[in-house]
N, C-alpha and C positions, 0 to 999 in steps of 0.2 A: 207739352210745350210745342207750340206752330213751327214750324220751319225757318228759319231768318234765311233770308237770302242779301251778302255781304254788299250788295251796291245797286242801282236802281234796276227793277225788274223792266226788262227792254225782250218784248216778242225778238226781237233780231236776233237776241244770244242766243247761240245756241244749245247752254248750258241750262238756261232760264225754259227755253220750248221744251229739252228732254224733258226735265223736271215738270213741267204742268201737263204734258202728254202721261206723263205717268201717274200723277195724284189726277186726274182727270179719269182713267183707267178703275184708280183707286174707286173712287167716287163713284163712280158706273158698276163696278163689283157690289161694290157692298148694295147700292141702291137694287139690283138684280136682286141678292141674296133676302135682302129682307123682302120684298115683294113677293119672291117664291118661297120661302120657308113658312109667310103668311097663309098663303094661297094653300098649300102644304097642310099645315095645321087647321085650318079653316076646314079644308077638302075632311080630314083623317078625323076631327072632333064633328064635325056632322053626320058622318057618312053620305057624303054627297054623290052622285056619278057625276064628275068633271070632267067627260072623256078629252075636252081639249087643254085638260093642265099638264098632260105630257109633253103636246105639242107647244105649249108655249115655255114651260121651264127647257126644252132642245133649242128652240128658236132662241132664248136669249144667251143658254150657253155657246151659242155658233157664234152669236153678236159677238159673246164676249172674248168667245177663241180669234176672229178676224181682228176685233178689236189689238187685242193683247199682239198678233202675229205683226201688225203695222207698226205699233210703238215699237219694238223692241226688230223689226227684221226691215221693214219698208222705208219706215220714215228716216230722211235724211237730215239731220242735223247738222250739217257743216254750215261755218260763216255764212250770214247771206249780205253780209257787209262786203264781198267779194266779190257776190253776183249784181249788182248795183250799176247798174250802165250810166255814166258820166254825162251829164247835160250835154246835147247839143249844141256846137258854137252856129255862126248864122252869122 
């Protein structure tokens, strides 16, 4: 069952941004994981030399470590209905 989210989905919430920063995350994991477990089984039922499939399964776990580090430690989610500078009068 999808997610309901209880009233219009508005980039501004910041209830609304954790939440798609995180299944966004989500999305980006699994999409990682199946490409290299491919690449993985591909590599191990051929017997390939892939000398560059270590280097790119490290390269996308680091994506995914900086990835995951920002969502959960950098990114700020507070109101941005707050930071909104009021029209100019004239």
């Amino acid at each position: 069952m999808p997610p309901r989210w209880p009233r219009k989905p508005d980039r501004k919430d910041p209830a609304y941004r954790k939440l798609d920063d995180r299944m966004n995350f989500a999305v980006h994991a699994l999409f990682a994981a199946l490409c290299n477990s491919g690449l993985w089984f591909f590599h191990n039922l051929r017997s390939t030399s892939w000398d560059w499939l270590p280097w790119i399964t490290a390269s996308w776990v680091t994506v995914l470590l900086v990835h995951l580090i920002y969502i959960s430690a950098i990114a700020d989610y507070s109101d941005l209905g707050s930071q909104e500078t009021p029209p100019k009068s004239t």
